[in-house]
C-alpha positions as CSV (number, residue, x, y, z in Angstrom):
1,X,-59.4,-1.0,-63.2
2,X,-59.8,-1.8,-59.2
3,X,-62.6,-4.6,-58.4
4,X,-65.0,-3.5,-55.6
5,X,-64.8,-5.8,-52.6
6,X,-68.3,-6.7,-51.7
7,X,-68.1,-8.5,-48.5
8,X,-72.1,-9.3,-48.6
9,X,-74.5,-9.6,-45.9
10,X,-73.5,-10.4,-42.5
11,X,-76.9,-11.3,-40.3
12,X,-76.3,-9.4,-36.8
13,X,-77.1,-11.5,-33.5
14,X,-77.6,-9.4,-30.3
15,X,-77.4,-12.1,-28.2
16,X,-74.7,-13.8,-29.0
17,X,-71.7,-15.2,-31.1
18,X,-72.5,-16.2,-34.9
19,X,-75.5,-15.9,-36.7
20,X,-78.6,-15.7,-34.7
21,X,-80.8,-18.9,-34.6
22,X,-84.0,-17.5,-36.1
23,X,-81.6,-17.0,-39.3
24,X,-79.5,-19.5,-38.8
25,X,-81.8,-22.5,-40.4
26,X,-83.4,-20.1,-43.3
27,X,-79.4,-19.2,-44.1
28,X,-79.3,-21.1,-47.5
29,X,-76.5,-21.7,-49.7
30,X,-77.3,-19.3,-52.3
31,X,-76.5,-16.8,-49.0
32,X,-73.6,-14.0,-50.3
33,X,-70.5,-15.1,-48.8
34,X,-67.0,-13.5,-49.1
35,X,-65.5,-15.6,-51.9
36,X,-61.6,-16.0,-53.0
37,X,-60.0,-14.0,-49.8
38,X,-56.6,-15.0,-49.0
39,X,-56.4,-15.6,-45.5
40,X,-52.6,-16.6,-45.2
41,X,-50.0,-14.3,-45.4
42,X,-48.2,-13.1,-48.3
43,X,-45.2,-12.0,-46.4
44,X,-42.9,-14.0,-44.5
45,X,-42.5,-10.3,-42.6
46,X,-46.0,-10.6,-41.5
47,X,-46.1,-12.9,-38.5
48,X,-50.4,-13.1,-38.1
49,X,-50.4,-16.2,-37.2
50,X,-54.0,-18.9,-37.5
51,X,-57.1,-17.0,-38.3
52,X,-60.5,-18.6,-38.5
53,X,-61.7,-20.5,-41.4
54,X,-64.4,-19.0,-43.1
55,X,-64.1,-21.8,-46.6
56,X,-66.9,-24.2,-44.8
57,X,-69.5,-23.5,-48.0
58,X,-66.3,-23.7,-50.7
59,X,-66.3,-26.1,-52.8
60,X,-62.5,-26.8,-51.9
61,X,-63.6,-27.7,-48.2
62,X,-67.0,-29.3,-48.8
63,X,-64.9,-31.8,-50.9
64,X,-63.0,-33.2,-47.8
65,X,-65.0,-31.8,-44.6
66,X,-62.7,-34.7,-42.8
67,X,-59.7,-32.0,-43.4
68,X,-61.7,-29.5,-40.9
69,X,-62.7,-30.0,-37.6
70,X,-66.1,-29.0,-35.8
71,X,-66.6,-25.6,-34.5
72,X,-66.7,-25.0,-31.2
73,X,-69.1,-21.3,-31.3
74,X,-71.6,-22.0,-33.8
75,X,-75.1,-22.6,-32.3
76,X,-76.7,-25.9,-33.0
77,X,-75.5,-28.5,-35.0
78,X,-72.2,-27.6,-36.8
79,X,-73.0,-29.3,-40.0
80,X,-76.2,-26.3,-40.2
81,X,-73.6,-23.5,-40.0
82,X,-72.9,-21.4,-42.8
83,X,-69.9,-20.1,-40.1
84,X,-67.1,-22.5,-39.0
85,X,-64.9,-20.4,-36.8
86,X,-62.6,-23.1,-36.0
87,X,-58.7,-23.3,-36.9
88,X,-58.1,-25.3,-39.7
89,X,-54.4,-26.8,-39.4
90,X,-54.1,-28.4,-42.5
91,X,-55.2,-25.5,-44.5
92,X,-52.3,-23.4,-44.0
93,X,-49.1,-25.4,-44.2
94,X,-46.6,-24.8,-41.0
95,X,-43.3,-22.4,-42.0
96,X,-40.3,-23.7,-42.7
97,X,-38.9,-24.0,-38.9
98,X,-35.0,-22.2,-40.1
99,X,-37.0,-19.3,-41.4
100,X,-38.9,-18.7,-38.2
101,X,-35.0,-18.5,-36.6
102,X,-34.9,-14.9,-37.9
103,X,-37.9,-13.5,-36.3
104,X,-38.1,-12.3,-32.7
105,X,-40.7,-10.7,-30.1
106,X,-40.4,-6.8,-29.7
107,X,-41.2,-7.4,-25.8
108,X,-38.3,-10.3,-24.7
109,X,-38.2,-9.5,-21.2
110,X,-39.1,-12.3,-18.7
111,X,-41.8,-12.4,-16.6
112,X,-41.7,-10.8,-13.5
113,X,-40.8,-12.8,-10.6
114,X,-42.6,-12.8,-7.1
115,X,-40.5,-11.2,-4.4
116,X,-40.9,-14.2,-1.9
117,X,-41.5,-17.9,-3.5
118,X,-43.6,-20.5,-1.7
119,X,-42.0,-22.4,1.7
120,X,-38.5,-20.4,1.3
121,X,-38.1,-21.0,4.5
122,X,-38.1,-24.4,4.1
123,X,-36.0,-24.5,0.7
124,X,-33.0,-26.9,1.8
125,X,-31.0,-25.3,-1.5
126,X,-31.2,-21.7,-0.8
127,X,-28.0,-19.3,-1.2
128,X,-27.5,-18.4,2.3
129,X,-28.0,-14.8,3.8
130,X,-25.6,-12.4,3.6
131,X,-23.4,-12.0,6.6
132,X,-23.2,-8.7,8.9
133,X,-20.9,-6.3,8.0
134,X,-19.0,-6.8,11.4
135,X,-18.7,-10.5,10.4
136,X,-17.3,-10.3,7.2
137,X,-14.8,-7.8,8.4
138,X,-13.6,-10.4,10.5
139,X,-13.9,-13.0,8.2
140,X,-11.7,-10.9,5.4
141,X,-9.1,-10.1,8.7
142,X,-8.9,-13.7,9.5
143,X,-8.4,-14.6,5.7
144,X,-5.6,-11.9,5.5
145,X,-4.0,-12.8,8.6
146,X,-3.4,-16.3,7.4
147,X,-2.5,-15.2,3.7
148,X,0.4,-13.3,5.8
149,X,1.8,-15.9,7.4
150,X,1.8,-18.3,4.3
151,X,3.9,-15.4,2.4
152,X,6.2,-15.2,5.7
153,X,7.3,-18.7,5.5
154,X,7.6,-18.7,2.1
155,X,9.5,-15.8,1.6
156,X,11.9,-17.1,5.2
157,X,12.2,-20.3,3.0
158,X,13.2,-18.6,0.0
159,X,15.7,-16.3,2.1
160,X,17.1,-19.3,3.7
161,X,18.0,-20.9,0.1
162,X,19.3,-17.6,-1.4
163,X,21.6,-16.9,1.7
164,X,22.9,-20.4,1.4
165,X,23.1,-20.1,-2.8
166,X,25.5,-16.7,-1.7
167,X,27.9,-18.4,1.1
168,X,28.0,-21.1,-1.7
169,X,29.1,-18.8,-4.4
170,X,31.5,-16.5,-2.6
171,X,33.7,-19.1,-2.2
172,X,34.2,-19.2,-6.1
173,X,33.7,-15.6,-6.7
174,X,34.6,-12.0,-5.2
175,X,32.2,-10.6,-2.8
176,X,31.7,-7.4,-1.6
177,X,30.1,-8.3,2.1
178,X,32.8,-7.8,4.9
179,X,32.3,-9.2,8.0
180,X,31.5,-6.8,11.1
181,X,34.0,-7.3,13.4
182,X,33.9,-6.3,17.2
183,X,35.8,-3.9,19.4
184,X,34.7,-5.0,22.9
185,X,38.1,-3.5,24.7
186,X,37.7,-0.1,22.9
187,X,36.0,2.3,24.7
188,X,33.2,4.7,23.8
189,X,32.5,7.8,25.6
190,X,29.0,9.1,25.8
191,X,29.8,11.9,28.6
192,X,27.2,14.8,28.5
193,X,27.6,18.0,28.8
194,X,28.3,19.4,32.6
195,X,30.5,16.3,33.0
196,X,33.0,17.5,30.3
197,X,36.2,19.4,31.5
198,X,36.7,21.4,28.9
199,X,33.6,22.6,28.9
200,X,33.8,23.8,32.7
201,X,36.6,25.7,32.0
202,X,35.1,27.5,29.0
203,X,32.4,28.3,31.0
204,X,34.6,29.9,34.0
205,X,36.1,31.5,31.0
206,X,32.9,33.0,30.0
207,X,33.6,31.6,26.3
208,X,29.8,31.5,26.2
209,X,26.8,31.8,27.6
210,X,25.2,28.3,26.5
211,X,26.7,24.4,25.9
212,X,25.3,21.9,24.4
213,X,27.3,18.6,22.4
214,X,26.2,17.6,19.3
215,X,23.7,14.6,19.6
216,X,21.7,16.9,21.9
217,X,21.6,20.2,20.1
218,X,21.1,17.9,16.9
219,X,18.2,16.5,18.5
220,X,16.4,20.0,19.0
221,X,17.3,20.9,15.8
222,X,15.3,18.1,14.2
223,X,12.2,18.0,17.1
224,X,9.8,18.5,14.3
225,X,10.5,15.1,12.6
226,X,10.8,12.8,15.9
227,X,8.2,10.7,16.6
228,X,9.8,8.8,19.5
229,X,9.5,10.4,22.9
230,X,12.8,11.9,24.9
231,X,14.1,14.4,27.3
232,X,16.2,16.2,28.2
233,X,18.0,18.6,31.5
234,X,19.0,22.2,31.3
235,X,21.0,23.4,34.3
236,X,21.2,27.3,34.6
237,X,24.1,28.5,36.5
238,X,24.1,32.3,36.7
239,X,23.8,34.0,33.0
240,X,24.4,30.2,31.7
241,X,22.5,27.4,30.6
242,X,24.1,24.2,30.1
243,X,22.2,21.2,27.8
244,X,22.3,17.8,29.8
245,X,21.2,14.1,29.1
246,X,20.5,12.0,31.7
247,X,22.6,8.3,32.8
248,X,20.9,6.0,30.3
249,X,19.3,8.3,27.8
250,X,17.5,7.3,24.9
251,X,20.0,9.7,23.1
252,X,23.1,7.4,23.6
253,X,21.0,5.1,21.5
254,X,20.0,5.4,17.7
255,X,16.6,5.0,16.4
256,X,15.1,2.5,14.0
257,X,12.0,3.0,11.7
258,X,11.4,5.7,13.9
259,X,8.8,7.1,10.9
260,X,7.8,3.7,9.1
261,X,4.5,3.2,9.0
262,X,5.1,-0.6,9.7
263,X,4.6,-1.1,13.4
264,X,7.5,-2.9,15.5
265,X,6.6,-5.6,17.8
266,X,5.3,-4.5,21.5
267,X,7.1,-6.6,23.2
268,X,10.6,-5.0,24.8
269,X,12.8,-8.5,24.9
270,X,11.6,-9.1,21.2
271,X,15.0,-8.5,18.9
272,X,12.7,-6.5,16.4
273,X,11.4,-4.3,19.0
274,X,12.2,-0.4,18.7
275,X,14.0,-0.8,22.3
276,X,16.1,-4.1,20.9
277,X,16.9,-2.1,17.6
278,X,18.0,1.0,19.1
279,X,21.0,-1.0,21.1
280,X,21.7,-3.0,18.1
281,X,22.1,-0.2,15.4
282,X,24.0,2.1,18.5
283,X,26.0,-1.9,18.5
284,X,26.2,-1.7,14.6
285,X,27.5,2.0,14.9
286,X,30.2,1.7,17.0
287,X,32.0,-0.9,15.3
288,X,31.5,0.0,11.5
289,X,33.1,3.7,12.7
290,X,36.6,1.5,14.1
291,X,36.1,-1.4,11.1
292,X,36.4,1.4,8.2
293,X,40.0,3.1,9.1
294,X,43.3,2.5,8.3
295,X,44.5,1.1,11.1
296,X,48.5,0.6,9.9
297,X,48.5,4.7,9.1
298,X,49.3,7.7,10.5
299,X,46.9,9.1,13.3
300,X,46.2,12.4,13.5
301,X,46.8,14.5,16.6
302,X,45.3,17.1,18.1
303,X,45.9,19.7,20.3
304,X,44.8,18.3,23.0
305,X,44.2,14.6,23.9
306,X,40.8,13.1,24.7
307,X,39.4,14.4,28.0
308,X,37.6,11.1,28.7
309,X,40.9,8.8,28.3
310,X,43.0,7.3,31.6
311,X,46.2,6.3,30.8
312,X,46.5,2.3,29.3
313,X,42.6,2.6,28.3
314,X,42.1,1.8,24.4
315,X,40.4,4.5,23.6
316,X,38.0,4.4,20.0
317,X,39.1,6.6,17.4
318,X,37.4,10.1,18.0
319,X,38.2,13.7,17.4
320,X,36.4,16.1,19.4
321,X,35.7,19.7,17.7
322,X,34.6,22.6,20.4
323,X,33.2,25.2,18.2
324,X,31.2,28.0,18.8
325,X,28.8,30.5,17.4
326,X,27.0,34.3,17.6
327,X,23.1,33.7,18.0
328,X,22.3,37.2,19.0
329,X,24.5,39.8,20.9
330,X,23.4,38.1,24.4
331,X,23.3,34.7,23.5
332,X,26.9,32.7,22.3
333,X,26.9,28.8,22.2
334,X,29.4,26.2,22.4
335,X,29.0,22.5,21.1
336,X,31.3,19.3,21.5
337,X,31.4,17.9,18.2
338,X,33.0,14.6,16.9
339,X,34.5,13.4,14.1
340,X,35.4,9.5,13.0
341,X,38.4,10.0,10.5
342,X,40.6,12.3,8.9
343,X,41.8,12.0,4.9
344,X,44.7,13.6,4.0
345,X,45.0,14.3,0.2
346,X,47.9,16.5,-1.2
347,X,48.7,17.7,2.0
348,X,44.8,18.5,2.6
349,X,42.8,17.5,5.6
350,X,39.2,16.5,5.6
351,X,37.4,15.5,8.0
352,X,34.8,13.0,8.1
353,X,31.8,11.4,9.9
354,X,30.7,7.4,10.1
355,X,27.8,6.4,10.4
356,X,26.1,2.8,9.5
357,X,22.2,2.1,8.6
358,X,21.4,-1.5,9.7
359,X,18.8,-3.5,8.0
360,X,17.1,-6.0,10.1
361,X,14.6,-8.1,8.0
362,X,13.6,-6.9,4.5
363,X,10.4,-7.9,4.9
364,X,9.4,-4.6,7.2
365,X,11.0,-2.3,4.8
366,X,10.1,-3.9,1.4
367,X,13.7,-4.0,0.0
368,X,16.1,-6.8,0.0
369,X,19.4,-5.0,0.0
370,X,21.6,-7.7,-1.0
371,X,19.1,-7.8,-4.5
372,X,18.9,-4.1,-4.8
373,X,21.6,-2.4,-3.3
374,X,24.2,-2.3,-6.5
375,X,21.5,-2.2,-8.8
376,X,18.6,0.2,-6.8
377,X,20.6,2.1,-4.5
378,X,18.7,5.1,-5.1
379,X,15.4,2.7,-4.5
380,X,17.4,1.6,-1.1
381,X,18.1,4.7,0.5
382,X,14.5,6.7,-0.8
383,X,13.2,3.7,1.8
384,X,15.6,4.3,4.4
385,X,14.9,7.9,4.4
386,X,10.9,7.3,4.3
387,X,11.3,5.2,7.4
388,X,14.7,7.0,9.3
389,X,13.6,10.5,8.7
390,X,14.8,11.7,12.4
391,X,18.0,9.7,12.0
392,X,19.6,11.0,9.0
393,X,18.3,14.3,9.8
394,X,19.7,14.1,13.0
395,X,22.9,12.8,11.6
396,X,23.3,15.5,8.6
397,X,23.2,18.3,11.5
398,X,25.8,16.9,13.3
399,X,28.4,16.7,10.2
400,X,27.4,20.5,9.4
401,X,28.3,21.2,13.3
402,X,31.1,19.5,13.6
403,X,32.0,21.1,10.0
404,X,33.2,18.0,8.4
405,X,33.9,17.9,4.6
406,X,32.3,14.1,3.9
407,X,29.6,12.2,5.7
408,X,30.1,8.3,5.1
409,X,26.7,5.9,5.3
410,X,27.0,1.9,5.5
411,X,24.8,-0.2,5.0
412,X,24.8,-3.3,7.5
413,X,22.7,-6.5,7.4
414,X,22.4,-8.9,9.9
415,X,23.6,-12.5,8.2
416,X,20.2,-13.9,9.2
417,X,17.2,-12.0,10.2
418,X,16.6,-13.7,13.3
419,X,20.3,-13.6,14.3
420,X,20.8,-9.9,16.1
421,X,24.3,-10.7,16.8
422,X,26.2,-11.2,13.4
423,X,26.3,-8.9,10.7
424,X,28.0,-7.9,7.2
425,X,28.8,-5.1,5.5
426,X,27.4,-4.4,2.3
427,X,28.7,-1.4,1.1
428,X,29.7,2.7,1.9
429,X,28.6,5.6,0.1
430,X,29.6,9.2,1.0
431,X,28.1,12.5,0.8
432,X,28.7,16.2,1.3
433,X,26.5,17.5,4.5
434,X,25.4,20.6,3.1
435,X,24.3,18.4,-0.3
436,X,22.6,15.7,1.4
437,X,20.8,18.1,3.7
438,X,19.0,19.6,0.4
439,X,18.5,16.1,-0.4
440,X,16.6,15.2,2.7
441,X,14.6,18.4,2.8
442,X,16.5,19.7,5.9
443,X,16.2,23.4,6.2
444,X,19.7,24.8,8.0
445,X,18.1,28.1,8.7
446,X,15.4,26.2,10.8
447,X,17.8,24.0,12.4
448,X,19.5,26.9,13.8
449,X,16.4,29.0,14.5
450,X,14.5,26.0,16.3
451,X,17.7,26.0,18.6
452,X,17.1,29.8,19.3
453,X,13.6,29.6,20.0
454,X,14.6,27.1,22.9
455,X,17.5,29.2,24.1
456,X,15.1,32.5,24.4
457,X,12.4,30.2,26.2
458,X,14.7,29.3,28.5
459,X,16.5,32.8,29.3
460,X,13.1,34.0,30.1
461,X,12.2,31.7,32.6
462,X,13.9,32.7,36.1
């Protein structure tokens, strides 16, 4: 059976809070009062917090009215109010602090904060402004500049100490560095074309209709890849065109990070500069192609001895090839080629070209060579090829022309990179021409048809 909650008469006050006053003093105690309501929670669940005490008239409460403090709302004296609609702390005793720990508000977000607080003008311990962007690009510049130059000196200082660690230890162990030696009394021809005799008399022979040598019909050949600027003169005599360089050409010289993307100092007397480098590695060249042969063996002649030579000169050890081909049926070309040695094996000649890569300071390139050349040669030369595109290009074309069976690469390094004039050799590989040109992406069919495209541009202008 359910009891029926009678909550009794309630007087109603129009004016105001609580009973009104005209029933307020005829309110006796015999009045019908809600009796025996729990007002505190039964649930731990159900956070309701204080509510107002209604027990002023039980007889709980009228036994210590001490325990309860005045109200505050009803009218009159508090003592005449049947109503006490104060909180009564001491009826309801406080939770146990630890069990409180697992509750939590619904809405924890903070407050919201005002955009602009009082006197931030003034605030002494405000976070500064954020710069300009043109600012902190120079700021970040600045920091990286002088990040650069600490890794500089500590990577020269580390250099320093591992060069020294290796003249230490070769003189205990084997090495495989040769020092580059120099042949100042040899001499090196770089004659161009209408200067050589036997190419006059080919022409008054009408052996062809157009000359060229090799390092300038190389050099059209692989136009697309050069990124350096050069020139060079074609003479027309009659139905013949001849393919000059001029006293002092940029041709007689060999590029250096020609393609890298790491820019060479400005400066021209600077020994890292792309003039300084090209008369270095043209240096470097030279010598490693006389340093390599076997200089107690047999030399091999040829027909005919070196146009270029007097009599008593030491001469460097070059072959010169004339060879010619069929572009069309009106155009015939022929092309001085040379070749560094000769290997004879069973009776079998093959000829060969020399030619020597020169590393200057590892730092522009990435790669240490004397750490990765035995053990990352593949690594070494993907670089070399990434920042020397024109040059090995430039060199593959002349082994095909000259028709040699082996090209041979070295790899020099100067003994200190700020010493342009002493250098070591660090090792040789070989390759076939026609092999390494598939390696490097060089298309023989476009060599030959970019040198056509010239020919035919310059037959049709009279």
């Amino acid at each position: 059976m359910v009891g029926v909650f009678e909550v009794g008469a309630v007087p109603f006050n129009p004016n105001g809070w609580g009973p009104p006053e005209s029933t307020a003093s005829t309110v006796s105690a015999t009045t019908t009062l809600p009796l025996h309501v729990p007002f505190a929670p039964f649930s731990r669940s159900e956070k309701l917090g204080r509510i107002a005490d209604f027990t002023r008239n039980f007889p709980s409460s009228a036994a210590n009215p001490s325990n309860r403090p005045s109200s505050r709302h009803g009218p009159g004296n508090p003592s005449d109010s049947p109503f006490d609609f104060s909180l009564d702390l001491d009826a309801f005793p406080l939770a146990n602090p630890e069990d409180d720990s697992s509750f939590r508000l619904v809405d924890a977000k903070p407050p919201p904060r005002p955009k602009f607080g009082p006197k931030w003008r003034f605030n002494q311990n405000r976070p500064q402004l954020p710069q300009r962007r043109d600012e902190e690009v120079e700021a970040r510049k600045r920091e990286a500049e002088k990040e650069r130059a600490r890794r500089d000196r500590l990577y020269n200082l580390n250099r320093s100490n591992q060069n020294q660690q290796r003249r230490e230890a070769a003189v205990f162990k084997s090495s495989n560095e040769r020092r580059l030696e120099r042949f100042k009394n040899r001499n090196f021809f770089k004659v161009t074309t209408t200067d050589d005799p036997v190419i006059r008399r080919l022409a008054n022979e009408d052996k062809a209709t157009v000359f060229a040598t090799d390092t300038i019909l190389a050099t059209l050949m692989c136009a697309p890849r050069s990124v350096y600027s050069w020139d060079i003169v074609i003479q027309r005599v009659g139905n013949k065109l001849f393919f000059d360089k001029r006293d002092g050409s940029q041709l007689d010289l060999l590029s250096v990070h020609e393609t890298s993307q790491e820019p060479l100092p400005e400066a021209k007397d600077d020994i890292n500069s792309a003039y300084s480098l090209s008369v270095e590695a043209a240096y470097i060249n030279q010598n490693f192609s006389q340093q390599v042969l076997v200089r107690d063996g047999n030399k091999v002649s040829f027909d005919e001895p070196n146009p270029f030579a007097k009599e008593g000169d030491e001469v460097a050890s070059v072959a010169y090839r004339y060879r010619r081909w069929k572009l069309d049926n009106d155009i015939q070309l022929v092309c001085r080629c040379e070749v560094q040695s000769v290997v004879d094996v069973n009776n079998q000649k093959s000829f060969l070209t020399l030619n020597a890569l020169n590393e200057f300071d590892p730092k522009y390139s990435g790669v240490d060579w004397r750490q990765k050349l035995e053990t990352q040669r593949g690594a070494v030369l993907a670089t070399e090829l990434k920042n020397n595109a024109n040059k090995f290009a430039k060199w593959t074309a002349q082994a095909i022309l000259a028709n040699a069976d082996l090209m041979k690469l070295g790899y020099v390094s100067r003994v200190h990179p700020r010493d342009h004039f002493n250098h070591v050799i660090l090792g040789v590989v070989g390759y076939k021409p026609r092999d390494f040109a598939s390696q490097i992406n060089l298309n023989t069919a476009n060599m030959w048809g970019n040198c056509e495209v010239y020919c035919r541009l310059v037959y049709e202008v009279k």
